[in-house]
C-alpha positions as CSV (number, residue, x, y, z in Angstrom):
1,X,-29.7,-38.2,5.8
2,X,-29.1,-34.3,5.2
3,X,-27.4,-33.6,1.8
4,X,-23.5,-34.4,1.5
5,X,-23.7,-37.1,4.8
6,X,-22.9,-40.8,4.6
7,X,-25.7,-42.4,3.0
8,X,-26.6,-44.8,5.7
9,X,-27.1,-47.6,3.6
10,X,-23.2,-47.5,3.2
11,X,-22.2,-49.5,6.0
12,X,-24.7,-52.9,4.5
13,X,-23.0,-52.8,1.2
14,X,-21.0,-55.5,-0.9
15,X,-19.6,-56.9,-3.6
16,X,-21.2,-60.5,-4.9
17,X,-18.9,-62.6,-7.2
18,X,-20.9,-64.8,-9.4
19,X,-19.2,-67.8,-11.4
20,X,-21.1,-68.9,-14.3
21,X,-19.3,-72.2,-16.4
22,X,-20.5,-73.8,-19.5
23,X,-20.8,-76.9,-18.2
24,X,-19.8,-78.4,-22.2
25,X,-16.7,-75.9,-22.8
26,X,-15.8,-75.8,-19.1
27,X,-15.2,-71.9,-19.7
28,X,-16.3,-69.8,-16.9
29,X,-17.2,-65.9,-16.9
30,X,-17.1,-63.9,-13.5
31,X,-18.9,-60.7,-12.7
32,X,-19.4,-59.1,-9.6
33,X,-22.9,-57.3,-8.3
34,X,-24.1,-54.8,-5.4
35,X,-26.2,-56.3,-2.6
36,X,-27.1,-55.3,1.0
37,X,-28.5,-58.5,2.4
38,X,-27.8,-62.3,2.0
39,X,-30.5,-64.5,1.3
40,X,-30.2,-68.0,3.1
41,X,-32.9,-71.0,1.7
42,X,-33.9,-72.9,4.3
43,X,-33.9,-76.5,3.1
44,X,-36.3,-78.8,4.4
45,X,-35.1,-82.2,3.6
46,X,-31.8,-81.4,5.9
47,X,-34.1,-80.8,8.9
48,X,-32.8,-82.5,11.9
49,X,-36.3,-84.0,12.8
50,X,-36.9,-85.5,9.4
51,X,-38.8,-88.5,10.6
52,X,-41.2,-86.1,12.9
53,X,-41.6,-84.1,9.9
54,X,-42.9,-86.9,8.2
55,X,-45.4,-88.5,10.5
56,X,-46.7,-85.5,11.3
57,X,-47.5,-84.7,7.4
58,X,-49.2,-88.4,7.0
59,X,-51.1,-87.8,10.4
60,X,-52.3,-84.4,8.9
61,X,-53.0,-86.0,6.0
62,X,-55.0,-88.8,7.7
63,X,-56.9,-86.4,9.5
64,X,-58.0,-84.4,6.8
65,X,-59.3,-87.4,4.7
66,X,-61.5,-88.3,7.9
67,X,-62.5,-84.7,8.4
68,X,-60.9,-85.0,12.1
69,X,-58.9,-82.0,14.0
70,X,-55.2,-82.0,12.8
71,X,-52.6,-82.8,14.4
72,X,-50.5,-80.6,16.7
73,X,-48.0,-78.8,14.1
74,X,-44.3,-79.9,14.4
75,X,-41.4,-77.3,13.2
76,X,-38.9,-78.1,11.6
77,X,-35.5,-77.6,12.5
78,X,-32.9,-76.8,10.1
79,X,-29.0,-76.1,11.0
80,X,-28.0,-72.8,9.6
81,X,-24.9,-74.7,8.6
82,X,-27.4,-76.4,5.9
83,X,-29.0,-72.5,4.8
84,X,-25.1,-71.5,4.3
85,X,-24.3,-74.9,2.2
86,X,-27.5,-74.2,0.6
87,X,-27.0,-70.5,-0.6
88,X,-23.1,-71.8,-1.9
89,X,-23.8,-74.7,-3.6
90,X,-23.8,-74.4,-7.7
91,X,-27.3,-73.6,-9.5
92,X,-28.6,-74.1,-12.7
93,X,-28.7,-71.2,-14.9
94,X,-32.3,-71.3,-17.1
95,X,-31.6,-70.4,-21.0
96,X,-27.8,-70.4,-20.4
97,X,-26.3,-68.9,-24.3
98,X,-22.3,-70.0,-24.3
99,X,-20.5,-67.6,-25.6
100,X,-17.7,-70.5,-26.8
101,X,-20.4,-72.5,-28.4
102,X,-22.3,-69.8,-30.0
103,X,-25.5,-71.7,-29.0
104,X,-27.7,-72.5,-25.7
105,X,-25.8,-74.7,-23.2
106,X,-25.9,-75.8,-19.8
107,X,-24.9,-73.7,-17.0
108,X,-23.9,-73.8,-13.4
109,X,-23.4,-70.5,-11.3
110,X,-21.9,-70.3,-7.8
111,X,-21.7,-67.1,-5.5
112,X,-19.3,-65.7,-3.1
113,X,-18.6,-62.8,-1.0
114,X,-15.8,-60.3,-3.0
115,X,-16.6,-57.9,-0.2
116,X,-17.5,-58.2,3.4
117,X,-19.5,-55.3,4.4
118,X,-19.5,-53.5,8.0
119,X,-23.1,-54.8,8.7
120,X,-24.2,-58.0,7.8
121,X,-28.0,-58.5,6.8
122,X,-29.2,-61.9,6.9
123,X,-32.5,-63.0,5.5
124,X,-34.0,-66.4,5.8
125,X,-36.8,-67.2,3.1
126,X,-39.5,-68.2,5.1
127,X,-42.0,-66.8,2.8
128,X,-42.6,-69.3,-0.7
129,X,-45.4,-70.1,-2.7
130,X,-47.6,-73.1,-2.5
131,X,-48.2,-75.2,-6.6
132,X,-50.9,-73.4,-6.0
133,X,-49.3,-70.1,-6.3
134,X,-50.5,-69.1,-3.4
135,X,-48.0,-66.8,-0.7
136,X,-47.1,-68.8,2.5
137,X,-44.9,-68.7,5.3
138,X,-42.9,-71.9,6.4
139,X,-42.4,-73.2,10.4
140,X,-39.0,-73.1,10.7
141,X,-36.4,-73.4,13.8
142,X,-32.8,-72.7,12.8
143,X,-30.1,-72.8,15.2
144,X,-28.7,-69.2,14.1
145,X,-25.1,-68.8,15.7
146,X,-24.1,-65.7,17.6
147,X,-20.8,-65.5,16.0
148,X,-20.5,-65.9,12.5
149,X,-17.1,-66.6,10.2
150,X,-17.5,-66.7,6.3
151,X,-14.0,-66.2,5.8
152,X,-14.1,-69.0,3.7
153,X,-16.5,-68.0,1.2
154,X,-14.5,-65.1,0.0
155,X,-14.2,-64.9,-4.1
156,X,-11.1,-66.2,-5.5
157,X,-11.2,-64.5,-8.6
158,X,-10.4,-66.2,-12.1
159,X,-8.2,-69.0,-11.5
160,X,-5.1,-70.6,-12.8
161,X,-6.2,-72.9,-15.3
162,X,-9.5,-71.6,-15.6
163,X,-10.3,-70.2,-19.3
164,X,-12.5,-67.4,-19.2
165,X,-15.7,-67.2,-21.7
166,X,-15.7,-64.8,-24.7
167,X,-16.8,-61.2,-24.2
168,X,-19.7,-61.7,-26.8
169,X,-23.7,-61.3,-27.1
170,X,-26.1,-63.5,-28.0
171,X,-28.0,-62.6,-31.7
172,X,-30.7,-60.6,-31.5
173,X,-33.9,-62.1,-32.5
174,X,-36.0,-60.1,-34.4
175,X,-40.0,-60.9,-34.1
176,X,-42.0,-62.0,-37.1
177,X,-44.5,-59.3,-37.1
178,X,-43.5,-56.7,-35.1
179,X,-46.6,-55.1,-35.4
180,X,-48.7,-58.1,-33.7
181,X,-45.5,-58.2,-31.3
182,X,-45.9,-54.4,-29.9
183,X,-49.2,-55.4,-29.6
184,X,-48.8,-58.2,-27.3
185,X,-46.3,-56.7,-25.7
186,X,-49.3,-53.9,-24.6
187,X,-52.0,-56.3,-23.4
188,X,-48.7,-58.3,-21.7
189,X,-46.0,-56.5,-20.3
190,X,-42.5,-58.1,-20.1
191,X,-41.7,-58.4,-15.9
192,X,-38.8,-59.7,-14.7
193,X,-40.5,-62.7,-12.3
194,X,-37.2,-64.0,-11.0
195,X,-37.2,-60.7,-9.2
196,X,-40.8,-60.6,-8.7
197,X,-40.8,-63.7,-6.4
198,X,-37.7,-62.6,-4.8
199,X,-39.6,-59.7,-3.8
200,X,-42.4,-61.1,-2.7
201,X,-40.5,-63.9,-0.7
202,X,-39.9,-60.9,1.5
203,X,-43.4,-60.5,2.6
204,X,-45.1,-57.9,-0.4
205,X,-48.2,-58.5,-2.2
206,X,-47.2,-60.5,-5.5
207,X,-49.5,-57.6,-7.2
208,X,-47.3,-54.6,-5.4
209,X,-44.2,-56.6,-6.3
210,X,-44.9,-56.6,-10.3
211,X,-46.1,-53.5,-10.2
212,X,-42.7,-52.0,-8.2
213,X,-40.4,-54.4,-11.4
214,X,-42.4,-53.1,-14.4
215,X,-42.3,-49.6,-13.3
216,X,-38.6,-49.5,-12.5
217,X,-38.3,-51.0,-16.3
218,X,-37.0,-54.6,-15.1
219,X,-33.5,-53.1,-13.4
220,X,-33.5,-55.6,-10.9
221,X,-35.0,-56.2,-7.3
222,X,-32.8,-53.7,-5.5
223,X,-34.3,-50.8,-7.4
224,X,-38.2,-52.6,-7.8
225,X,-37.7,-52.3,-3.4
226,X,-36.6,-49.1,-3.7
227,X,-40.1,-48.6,-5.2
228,X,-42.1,-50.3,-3.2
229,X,-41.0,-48.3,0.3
230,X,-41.5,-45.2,-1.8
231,X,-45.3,-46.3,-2.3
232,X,-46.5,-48.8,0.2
233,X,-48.4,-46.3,1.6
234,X,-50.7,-45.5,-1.4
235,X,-54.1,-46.7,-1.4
236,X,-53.7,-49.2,-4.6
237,X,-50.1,-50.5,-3.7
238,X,-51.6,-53.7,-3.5
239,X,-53.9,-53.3,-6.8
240,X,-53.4,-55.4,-9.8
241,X,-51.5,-53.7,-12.6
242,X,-53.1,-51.7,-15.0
243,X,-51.1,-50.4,-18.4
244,X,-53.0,-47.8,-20.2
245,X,-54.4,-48.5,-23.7
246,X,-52.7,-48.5,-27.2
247,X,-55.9,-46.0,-28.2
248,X,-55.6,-43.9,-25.1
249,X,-53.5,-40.4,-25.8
250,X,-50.9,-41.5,-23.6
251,X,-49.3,-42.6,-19.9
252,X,-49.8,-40.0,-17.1
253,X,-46.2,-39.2,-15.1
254,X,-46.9,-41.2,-12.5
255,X,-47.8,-44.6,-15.0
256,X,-45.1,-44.5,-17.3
257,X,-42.3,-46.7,-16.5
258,X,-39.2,-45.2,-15.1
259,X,-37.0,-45.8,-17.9
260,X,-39.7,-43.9,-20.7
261,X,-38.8,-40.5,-20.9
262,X,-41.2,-38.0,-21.1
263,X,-42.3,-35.0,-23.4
264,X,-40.0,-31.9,-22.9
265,X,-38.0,-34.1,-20.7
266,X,-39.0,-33.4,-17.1
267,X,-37.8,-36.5,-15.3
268,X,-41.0,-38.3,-14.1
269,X,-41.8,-38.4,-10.1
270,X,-41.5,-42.4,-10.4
271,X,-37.8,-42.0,-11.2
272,X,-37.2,-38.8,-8.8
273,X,-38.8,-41.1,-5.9
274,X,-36.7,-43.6,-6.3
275,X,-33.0,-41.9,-6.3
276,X,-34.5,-39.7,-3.2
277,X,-35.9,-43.3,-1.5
278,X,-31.9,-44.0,-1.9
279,X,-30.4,-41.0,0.0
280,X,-29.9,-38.6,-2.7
281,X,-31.2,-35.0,-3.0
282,X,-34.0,-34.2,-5.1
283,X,-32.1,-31.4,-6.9
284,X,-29.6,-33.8,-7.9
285,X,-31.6,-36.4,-8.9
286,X,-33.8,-33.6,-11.0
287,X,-30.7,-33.2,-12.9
288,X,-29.0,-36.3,-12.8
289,X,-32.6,-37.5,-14.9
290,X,-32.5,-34.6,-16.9
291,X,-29.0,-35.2,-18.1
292,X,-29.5,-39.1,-19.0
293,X,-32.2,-38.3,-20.6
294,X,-34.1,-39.6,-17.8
295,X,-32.7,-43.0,-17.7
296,X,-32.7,-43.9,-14.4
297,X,-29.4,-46.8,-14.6
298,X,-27.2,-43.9,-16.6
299,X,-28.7,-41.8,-13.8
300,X,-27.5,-43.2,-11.1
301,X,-24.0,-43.0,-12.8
302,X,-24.0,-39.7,-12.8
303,X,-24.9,-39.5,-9.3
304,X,-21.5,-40.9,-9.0
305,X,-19.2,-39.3,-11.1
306,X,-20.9,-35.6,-11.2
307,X,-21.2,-34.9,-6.7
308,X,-22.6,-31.5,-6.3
309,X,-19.7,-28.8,-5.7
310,X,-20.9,-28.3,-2.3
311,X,-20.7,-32.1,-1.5
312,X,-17.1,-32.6,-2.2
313,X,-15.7,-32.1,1.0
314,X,-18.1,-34.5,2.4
315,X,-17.1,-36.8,-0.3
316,X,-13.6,-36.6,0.7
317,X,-14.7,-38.7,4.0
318,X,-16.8,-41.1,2.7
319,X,-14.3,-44.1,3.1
320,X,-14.1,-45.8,6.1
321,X,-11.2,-45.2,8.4
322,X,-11.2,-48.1,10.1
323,X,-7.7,-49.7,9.4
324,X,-8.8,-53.0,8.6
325,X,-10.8,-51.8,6.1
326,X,-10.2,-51.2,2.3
327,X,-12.8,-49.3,0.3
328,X,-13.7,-50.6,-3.3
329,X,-14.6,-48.5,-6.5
330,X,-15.8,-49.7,-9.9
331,X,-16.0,-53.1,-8.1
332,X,-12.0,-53.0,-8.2
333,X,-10.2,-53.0,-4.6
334,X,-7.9,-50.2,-4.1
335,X,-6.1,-48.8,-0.6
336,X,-7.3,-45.5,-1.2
337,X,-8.5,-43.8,2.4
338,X,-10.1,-41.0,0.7
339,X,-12.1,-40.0,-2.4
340,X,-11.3,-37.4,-4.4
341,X,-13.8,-35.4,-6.3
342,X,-11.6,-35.7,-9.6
343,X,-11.1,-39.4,-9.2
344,X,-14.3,-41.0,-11.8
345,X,-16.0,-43.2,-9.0
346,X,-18.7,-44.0,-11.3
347,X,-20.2,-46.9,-9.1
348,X,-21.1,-47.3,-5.7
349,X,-18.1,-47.6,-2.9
350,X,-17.8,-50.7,-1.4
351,X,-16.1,-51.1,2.4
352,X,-14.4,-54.0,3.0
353,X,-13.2,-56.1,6.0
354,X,-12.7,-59.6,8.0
355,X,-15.3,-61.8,7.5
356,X,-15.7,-62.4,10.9
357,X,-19.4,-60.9,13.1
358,X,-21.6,-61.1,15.9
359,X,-25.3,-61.3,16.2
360,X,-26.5,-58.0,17.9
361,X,-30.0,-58.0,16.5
362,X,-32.8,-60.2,14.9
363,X,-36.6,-59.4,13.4
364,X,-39.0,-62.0,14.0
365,X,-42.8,-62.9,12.3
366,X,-45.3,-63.1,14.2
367,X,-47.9,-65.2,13.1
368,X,-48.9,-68.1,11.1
369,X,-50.0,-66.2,7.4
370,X,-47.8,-63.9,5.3
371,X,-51.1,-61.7,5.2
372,X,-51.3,-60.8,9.1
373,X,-49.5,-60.9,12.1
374,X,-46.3,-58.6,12.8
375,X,-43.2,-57.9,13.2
376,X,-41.1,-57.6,16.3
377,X,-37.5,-57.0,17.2
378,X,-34.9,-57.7,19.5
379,X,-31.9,-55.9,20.3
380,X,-28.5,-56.9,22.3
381,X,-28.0,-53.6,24.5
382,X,-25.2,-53.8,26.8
383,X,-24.6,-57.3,26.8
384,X,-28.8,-58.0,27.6
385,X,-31.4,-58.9,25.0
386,X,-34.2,-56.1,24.5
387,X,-37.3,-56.6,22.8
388,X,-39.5,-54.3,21.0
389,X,-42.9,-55.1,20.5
390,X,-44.9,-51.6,19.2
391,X,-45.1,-49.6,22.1
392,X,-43.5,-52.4,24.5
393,X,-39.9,-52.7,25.3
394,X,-38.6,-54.9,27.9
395,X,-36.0,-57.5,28.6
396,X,-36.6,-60.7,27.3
397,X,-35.0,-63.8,28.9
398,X,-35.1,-66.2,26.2
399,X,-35.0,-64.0,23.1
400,X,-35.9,-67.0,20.3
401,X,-33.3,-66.5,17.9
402,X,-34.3,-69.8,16.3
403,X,-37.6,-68.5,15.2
404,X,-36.0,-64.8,14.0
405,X,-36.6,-63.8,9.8
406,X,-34.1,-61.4,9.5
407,X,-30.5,-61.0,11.4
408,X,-28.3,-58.1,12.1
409,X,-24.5,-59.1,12.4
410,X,-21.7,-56.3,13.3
411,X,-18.2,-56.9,12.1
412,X,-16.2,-57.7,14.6
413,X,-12.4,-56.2,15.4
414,X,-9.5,-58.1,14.6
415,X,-8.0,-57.0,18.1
């Protein structure tokens, strides 16, 4: 998009609330988060054909002990009521610290929508890993509903009653040796693998998908994809990582993790292909780097609160004008229509609506690995599904919206 436009991505943003309680004090803490897509599990054991499911796995298993053909595969089929329960049911929180108790506890976190964006993205994970560690894709049929209303799973907020968690950090822990510590810390780089399998649940090589968290400095999957569309079509996107010695004279641009900041500070291309990947200019991400220091979290702030002279009119008509929508800044809702260039906007705008859409578009797999096959799509034009297969499009009769990976919702109108 041309310099002071929308930035398309706009109209798939929202606010996630997450609940975390101490499950011993009962005190809760909320915070809310940016996403652009929901991502439903897809449990197995509430798949309607259970008891298929099962003879099929013994026959298999039969087969292969007596070196026979296998079976012919069954799929299971899953209600997407059972992906939504699944996706807003409580979770365990690993290495919970409770801030009442001073000490590790056990937590439970929940999530809900504190924003309903225009667009709704909706990603199934069909792609997991085996024990084995090995990438795979899962045979799934879920009965994904044309209209969709997740009114009810709008965020609440701190409730009466509830008693919220103390605004304190857990003690730092300071190494032994912190020589021997740097060390390790060179021959094993810290990565983030919560995001790293979330990222490579969508479909990336595991190897692309480290490489994408450790050089956006562990910020988070959002930006670590934001890397990876920026470089999947390099020649070693899929190469293991590879960190530069302790004896060697010192990272090149283009190794050193985003958040290192460079001699003379010139921001490093990583960082500069990133913001750009995102919408922004490359003049303003130059400077927003080179005023942070090159930090690329603090630069993103000033994205927000420092638009370009020449952008402020545009800025002015960012919000949506839709009058059932409310536009959220700082993750706090507001009325405001319009955005001022002296108002401190120093997070991403959020638009808000009913919770209420309809399916007008689904991507589907096609094929049996994660490591082949492709993708396809199929789009509702004028009350017909389309498909699009590469250079093929044609109407298609029974579009198999069971079998889709990712779905495109549209909000509807409360007319």
């Amino acid at each position: 998009n041309s310099a002071g436009s929308e930035n398309p991505s706009d109209v798939f943003r929202f606010l996630v609330e997450e609940r975390v309680q101490c499950c011993q004090s009962r005190r809760v803490r909320y915070t809310q988060r940016v996403d652009y897509c929901i991502q439903l599990p897809a449990p197995i054991e509430a798949a309607t054909n259970r008891e298929e499911l099962l003879t099929y796995e013994s026959k298999r298993k039969e087969a292969e002990e007596n070196m026979r053909a296998p079976p012919e595969p069954v799929r299971a089929r899953i209600p997407f009521t059972a992906c939504l329960q699944a996706f807003t049911e409580p979770e365990n929180v690993p290495d919970f610290w409770s801030s009442a108790l001073q000490a590790k506890s056990a937590g439970v976190k929940t999530s809900r929508f504190a924003s309903f964006p225009e667009y709704l993205i909706v990603q199934i994970k069909k792609f997991t890993f085996g024990v084995d560690w090995v990438p795979k894709k899962l045979d799934l049929a879920i009965d994904v509903p044309d209209f969709l209303d997740l009114s009810r799973l709008r965020a609440t907020g701190l409730q009466s009653g509830e008693e919220e968690l103390p605004d304190l950090m857990p003690p730092i822990v300071l190494p032994e040796d912190t020589r021997d510590n740097s060390m390790s810390s060179t021959d094993s780089p810290e990565i983030d693998e919560a995001a790293v399998m979330q990222l490579a649940e969508m479909g990336f090589p595991l190897e692309a998908c480290r490489k994408a968290v450790y050089y956006t400095g562990n910020m988070g999957p959002e930006m670590a994809f934001n890397w990876i569309i920026a470089h999947m079509e390099e020649p070693d996107f899929a190469e293991p990582l590879t960190l530069p010695s302790m004896l060697d004279p010192g990272p090149s641009t283009s190794e050193s993790p985003v958040g290192a900041a460079p001699l003379g500070n010139s921001p490093p291309e990583e960082s500069i292909a990133i913001l750009t990947s995102m919408g922004f200019p490359r003049s303003h991400s130059i400077n927003a780097l080179k005023a942070t220091n090159n930090n690329l979290e603090r630069a993103l702030d000033w994205i927000f609160t420092h638009p370009e002279e020449e952008e402020s009119d545009a800025l002015s008509d960012m919000a949506d004008t839709e009058p059932n929508d409310i536009t959220f800044s700082n993750a706090n809702s507001h009325s405001d229509s319009t955005l001022s260039p002296d108002r401190d906007a120093s997070g991403p705008r959020v638009k808000d609506g009913p919770g209420r859409y309809e399916l007008f578009a689904f991507i589907s797999h096609m094929g049996a690995s994660t490591m082949s096959g492709h993708y396809v799509c199929h789009i509702k034009k004028e009350g017909r599904w389309v498909i699009y297969n590469d250079h093929k499009v044609c109407l298609s009769e029974r579009p198999p919206k069971d079998l889709g990976y990712i779905y495109f919702y549209h909000r509807l109108s409360s007319s």
